[in-house]
Structures are given as structure tokens and as C-alpha cells.
C-alpha positions in Angstrom: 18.8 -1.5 -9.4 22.3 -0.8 -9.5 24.4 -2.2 -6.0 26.0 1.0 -5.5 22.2 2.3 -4.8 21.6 0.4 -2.1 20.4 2.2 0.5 21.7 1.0 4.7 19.1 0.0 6.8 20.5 1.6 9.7 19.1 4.9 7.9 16.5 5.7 10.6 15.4 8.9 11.9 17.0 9.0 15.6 14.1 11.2 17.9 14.3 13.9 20.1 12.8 13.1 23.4 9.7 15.3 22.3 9.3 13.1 18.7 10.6 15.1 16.6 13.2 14.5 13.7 16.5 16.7 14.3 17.8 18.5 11.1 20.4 15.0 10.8 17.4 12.7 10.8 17.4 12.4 7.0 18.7 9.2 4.7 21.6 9.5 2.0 20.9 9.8 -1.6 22.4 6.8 -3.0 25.5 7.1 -4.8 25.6 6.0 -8.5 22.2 7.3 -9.7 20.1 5.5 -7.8 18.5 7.9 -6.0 15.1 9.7 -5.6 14.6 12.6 -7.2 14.6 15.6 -4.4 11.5 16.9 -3.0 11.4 20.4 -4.2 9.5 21.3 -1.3 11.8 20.3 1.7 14.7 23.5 1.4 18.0 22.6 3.2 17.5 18.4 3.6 19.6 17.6 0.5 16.8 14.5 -0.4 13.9 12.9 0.5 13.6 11.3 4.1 12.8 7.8 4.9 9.8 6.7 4.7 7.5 7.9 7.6 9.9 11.1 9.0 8.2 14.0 9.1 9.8 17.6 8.1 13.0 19.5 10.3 12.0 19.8 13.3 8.4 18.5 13.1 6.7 14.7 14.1 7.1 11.6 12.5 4.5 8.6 12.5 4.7 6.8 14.9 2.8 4.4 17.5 0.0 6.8 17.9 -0.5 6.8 14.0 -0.5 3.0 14.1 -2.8 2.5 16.5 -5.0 5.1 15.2 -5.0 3.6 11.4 -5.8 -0.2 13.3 -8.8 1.8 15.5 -10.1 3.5 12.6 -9.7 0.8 9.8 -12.0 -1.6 11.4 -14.3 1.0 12.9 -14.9 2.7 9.3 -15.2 -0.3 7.6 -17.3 -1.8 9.8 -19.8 1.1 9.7 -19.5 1.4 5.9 -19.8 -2.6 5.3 -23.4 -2.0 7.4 -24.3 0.9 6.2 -24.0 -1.1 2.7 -26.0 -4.0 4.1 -28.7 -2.1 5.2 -29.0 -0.2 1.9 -28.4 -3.2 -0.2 -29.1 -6.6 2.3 -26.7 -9.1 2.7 -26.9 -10.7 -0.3 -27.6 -7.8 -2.2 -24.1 -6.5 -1.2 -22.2 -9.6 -1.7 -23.3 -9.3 -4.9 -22.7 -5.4 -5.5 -19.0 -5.2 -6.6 -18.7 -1.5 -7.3 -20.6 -0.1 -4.3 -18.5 -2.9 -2.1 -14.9 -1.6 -3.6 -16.6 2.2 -3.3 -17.2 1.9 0.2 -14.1 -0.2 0.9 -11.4 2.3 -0.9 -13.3 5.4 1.0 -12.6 3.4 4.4 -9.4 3.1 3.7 -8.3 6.8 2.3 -10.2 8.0 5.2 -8.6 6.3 7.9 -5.0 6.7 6.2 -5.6 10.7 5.8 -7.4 11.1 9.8 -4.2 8.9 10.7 -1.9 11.3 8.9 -3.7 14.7 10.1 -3.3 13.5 14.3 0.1 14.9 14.6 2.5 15.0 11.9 0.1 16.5 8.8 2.7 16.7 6.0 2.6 14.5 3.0 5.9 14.0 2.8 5.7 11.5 5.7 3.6 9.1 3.6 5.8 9.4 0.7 3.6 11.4 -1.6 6.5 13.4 -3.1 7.3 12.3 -7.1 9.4 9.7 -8.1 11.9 9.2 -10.8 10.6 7.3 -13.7 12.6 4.4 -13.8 10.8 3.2 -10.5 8.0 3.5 -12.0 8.9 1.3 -14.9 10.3 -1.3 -12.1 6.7 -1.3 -10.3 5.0 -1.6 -13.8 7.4 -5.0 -14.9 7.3 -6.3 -10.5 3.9 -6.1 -10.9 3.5 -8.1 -13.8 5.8 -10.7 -12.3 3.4 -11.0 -9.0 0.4 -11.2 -11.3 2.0 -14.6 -13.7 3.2 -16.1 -9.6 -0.5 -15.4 -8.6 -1.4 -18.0 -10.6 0.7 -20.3 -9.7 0.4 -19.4 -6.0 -3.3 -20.7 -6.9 -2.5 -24.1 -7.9 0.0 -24.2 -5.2 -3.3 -23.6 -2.6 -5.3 -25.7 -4.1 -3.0 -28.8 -3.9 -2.0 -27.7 0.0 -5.9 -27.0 1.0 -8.3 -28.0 -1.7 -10.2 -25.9 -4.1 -9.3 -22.2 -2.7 -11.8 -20.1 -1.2 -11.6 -16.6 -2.8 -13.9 -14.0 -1.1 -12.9 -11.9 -4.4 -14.7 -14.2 -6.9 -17.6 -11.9 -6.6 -15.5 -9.2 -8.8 -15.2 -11.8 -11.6 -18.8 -12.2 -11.3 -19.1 -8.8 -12.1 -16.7 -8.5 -14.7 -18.0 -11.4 -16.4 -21.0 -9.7 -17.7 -21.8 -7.6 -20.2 -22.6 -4.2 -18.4 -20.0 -1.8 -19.6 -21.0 0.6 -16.3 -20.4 -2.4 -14.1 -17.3 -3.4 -15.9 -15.9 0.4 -16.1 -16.8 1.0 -12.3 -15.1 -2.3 -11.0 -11.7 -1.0 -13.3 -12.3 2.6 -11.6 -12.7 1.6 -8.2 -10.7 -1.1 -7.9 -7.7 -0.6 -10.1 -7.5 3.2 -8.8 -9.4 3.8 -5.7 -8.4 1.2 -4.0 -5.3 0.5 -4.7 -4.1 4.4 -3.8 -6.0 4.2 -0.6 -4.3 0.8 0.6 -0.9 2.2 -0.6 -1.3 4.9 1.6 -2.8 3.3 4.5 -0.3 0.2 4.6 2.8 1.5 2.9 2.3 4.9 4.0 0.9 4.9 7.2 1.9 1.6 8.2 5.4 0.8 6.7 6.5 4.7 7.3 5.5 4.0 11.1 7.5 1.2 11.4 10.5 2.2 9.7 11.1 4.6 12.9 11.9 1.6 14.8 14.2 -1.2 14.8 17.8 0.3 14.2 19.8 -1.5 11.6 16.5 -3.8 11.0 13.8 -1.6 10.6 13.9 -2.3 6.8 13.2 -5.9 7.3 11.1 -5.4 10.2 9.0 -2.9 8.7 8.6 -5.0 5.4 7.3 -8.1 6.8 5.4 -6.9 9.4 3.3 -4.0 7.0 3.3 -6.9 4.7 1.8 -9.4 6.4 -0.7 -7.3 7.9 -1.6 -6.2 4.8 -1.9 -9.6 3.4 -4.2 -10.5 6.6 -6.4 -7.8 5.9 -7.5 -9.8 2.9 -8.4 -13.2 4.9 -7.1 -16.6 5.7 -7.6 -17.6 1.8 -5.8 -17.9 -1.6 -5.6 -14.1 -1.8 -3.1 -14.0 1.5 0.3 -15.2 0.2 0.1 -13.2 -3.0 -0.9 -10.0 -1.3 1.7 -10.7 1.1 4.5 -10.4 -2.0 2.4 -7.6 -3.1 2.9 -5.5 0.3 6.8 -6.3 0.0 7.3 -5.2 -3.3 5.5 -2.5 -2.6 7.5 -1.5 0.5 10.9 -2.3 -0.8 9.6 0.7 -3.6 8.6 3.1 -1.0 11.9 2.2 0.7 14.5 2.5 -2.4 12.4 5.6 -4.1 11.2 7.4 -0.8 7.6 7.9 -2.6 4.9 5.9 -2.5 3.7 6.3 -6.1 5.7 3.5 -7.5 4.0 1.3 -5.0 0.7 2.7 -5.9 1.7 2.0 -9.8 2.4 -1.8 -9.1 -0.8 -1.7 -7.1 -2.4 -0.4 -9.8 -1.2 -2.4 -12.9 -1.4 -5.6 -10.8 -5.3 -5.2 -9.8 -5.8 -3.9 -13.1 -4.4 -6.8 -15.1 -6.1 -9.5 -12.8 -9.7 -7.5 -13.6 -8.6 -7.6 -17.1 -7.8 -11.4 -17.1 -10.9 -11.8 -15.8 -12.9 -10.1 -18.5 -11.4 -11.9 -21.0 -11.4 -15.6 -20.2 -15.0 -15.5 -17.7 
């Protein structure tokens, strides 16, 4: 990442009194290369947005979009966690890894896209737009990075707290068996499914919300906050302070690319190399 492609963070999308984004409310390509590759689809804005502005003229996410996606998140995945349980019982679902990251990942698309569709219904505004390749080779080697600090964020836990409670252990369960179906559906579901639906919930919905505010500090505000509420969603445990790092690397992608498929990329090779660690050494 080249310093002359830094992008301000004082590039926010000033609204009308009515919430929508005047013709001016779009950021600067960076100078030097750096910049995201146009949307072919937006005529006249000469690049991409910031995350979470909607098109000329039209709504950006907002408050309404957050408090939807906090509504609808725990609402949906409450009703699909019991659904489960009743189909399965308790333990029976504790135990069901694929159904459990099926269910989850469906909750989470769903509220993302009913959040999106309220008001502003345009992808663009949840940065899926395509992105050059070289951010997608920096998501694949971030990713990477985060997944050799996971461990040591591990040992770090365990000498802080004890021996770390992971509500995930029940996916190396899984993967330490020999069902190729079980195995196969854990990689599907939750090295693609989910990982696309909480990029687009949290980095999408969430981050692109919270750029809108904050002036010169919406980058940083937007970063931690999205972050840490991602990394709450997860639990008070060992997974927290790793999937907090995950969030910010994965909003400081959305940010510098203005598309969310590099974050869905480090998403995706970071879950994905964790599930394949685990099928190796369990």
C-alpha cells in the first residue's frame, strides 16, 4: 500500500436534509495507483463512493439500517437457533455443526439484505462492486497473518484467564472425524456462507452505516466500533480479540478498496485455514 494512496478520512458523504447523497458526496480515487477500480455501473461519479453512500441523488445507510440489522440479527437468530433446537434438541444441536453454521449464515444474509432493501436498495452501498486484484492478494497474505496471531492470542488467554473457553470447539469436533459430508459441509458453510454473510452484515451494513458519521474520524470510529461489535457477537471468550483484528482488517479493506470482496476473501481464507488446521492435527 503505497502512501500516496491513502485515502482522508474526512471523505464522508455530507447529507441533504432529506438523506440523500448530493452529486459531490463521492471520495477521491487515490493518486498513484492505489485506487479502486471504477464501478462500471455508477455513470458520471468518476469512482466508487465510500463505503455505505448510496447512488446520486438516492439514500445512504444510515441509523435506521443499523437499528434494523441489531433488531433483526437477534430476532432471526434467535428463531432459527430454536427452530434448530426443536428439530434437533439441545444437545443434538450443540453437536450439529453444519445445520448450526447453515442456520447461522442464513440469519445473517437475511438480516444484512432486509437491512439493505428498507430504504437505500442498491448494492453499491454495501460495497458489492469488484475489486482490483492486488487487494485481494493483501486480504489473502492479512489473513494469513491473523490466522499464525490467533494462536498466539490463544496462549496469551490462557495465561490471562486459564484454559480458554471456545464455544467453536464443536467445529473441530466435527472436523475431526472421518465423514467426508460432515467435513465438506463445515468447509461449505463455514468458509463461504458464513463468512460472506457476516461481511456484509458487519462490514457492509455496519461499517458502511457508520462511515456517514463522525467527520474527519469516521474511519477510526467506524473501524473500531463495527469491529468490536463484531468481535462481541462471538462471545466473551478466546474467539473475541482475534475476531476483533479480523473485523478491522476487514474494514480497513472495505475502506481502501471501496468493495467488500477483499474482506470477504480474508474472511474466507482465514476460517478456511483454521478448519483446515483443524483437520489435520485433531
Amino acid at each position: 500500500m503505497g502512501s500516496g494512496g491513502v485515502i482522508g478520512m474526512d471523505d464522508t458523504v455530507h447529507h441533504g436534509g432529506d438523506g440523500t447523497v448530493p452529486e459531490g458526496g463521492y471520495g477521491p480515487v487515490p493518486e498513484g495507483g492505489d485506487g479502486p477500480v471504477p464501478d462500471p455501473g455508477r455513470a458520471g461519479t468518476g469512482s466508487p463512493p465510500i463505503p455505505g453512500a448510496g447512488p446520486p441523488g438516492g439514500r445512504s445507510l444510515g441509523w435506521i439500517e443499523l437499528i434494523a440489522a441489531v433488531v433483526l440479527y437477534v430476532a432471526l437468530t434467535a428463531v432459527g437457533g430454536l427452530g434448530l433446537a426443536l428439530v434437533l434438541g439441545l444437545q443434538g444441536m450443540l453437536r450439529a455443526a453444519v445445520p448450526l453454521l447453515v442456520v447461522t449464515g442464513t440469519c445473517t444474509l437475511l438480516t444484512a439484505l432486509i437491512a439493505l432493501a428498507l430504504r437505500v436498495r442498491w448494492p453499491g452501498a454495501v460495497g458489492l462492486r469488484r475489486s482490483a486484484l492486488r487487494w485481494l492478494v493483501i486480504a489473502v497474505v492479512g489473513a494469513l497473518v491473523l490466522r499464525g496471531l490467533a494462536f498466539g492470542v490463544g496462549v496469551l488467554w490462557t495465561e490471562l484467564f486459564g484454559e480458554p473457553s471456545n464455544p467453536q470447539a464443536f467445529l473441530g469436533e466435527a472436523l475431526s472425524g472421518t465423514d467426508p459430508l460432515t467435513i465438506a459441509g463445515v468447509m461449505l458453510a463455514g468458509a463461504l456462507l458464513v463468512p460472506f454473510a457476516e461481511e456484509l452484515l458487519f462490514r457492509g451494513i455496519g461499517y458502511g452505516a457508520l462511515r456517514q458519521y463522525g467527520g474527519r474520524y469516521a474511519v477510526v470510529l467506524a473501524t473500531v466500533v463495527s469491529a468490536a461489535v463484531f468481535a462481541l457477537a462471538h462471545g466473551l471468550n478466546v474467539v473475541m480479540p482475534i475476531a476483533f483484528l479480523l473485523g478491522v482488517t476487514c474494514a480497513l479493506l472495505y475502506e481502501r478498496s471501496r468493495s467488500i470482496w477483499p474482506g470477504v476473501v480474508a474472511h474466507v481464507v482465514f476460517n478456511a485455514s483454521g478448519f483446515v488446521l483443524a483437520t489435520l492435527l485433531l
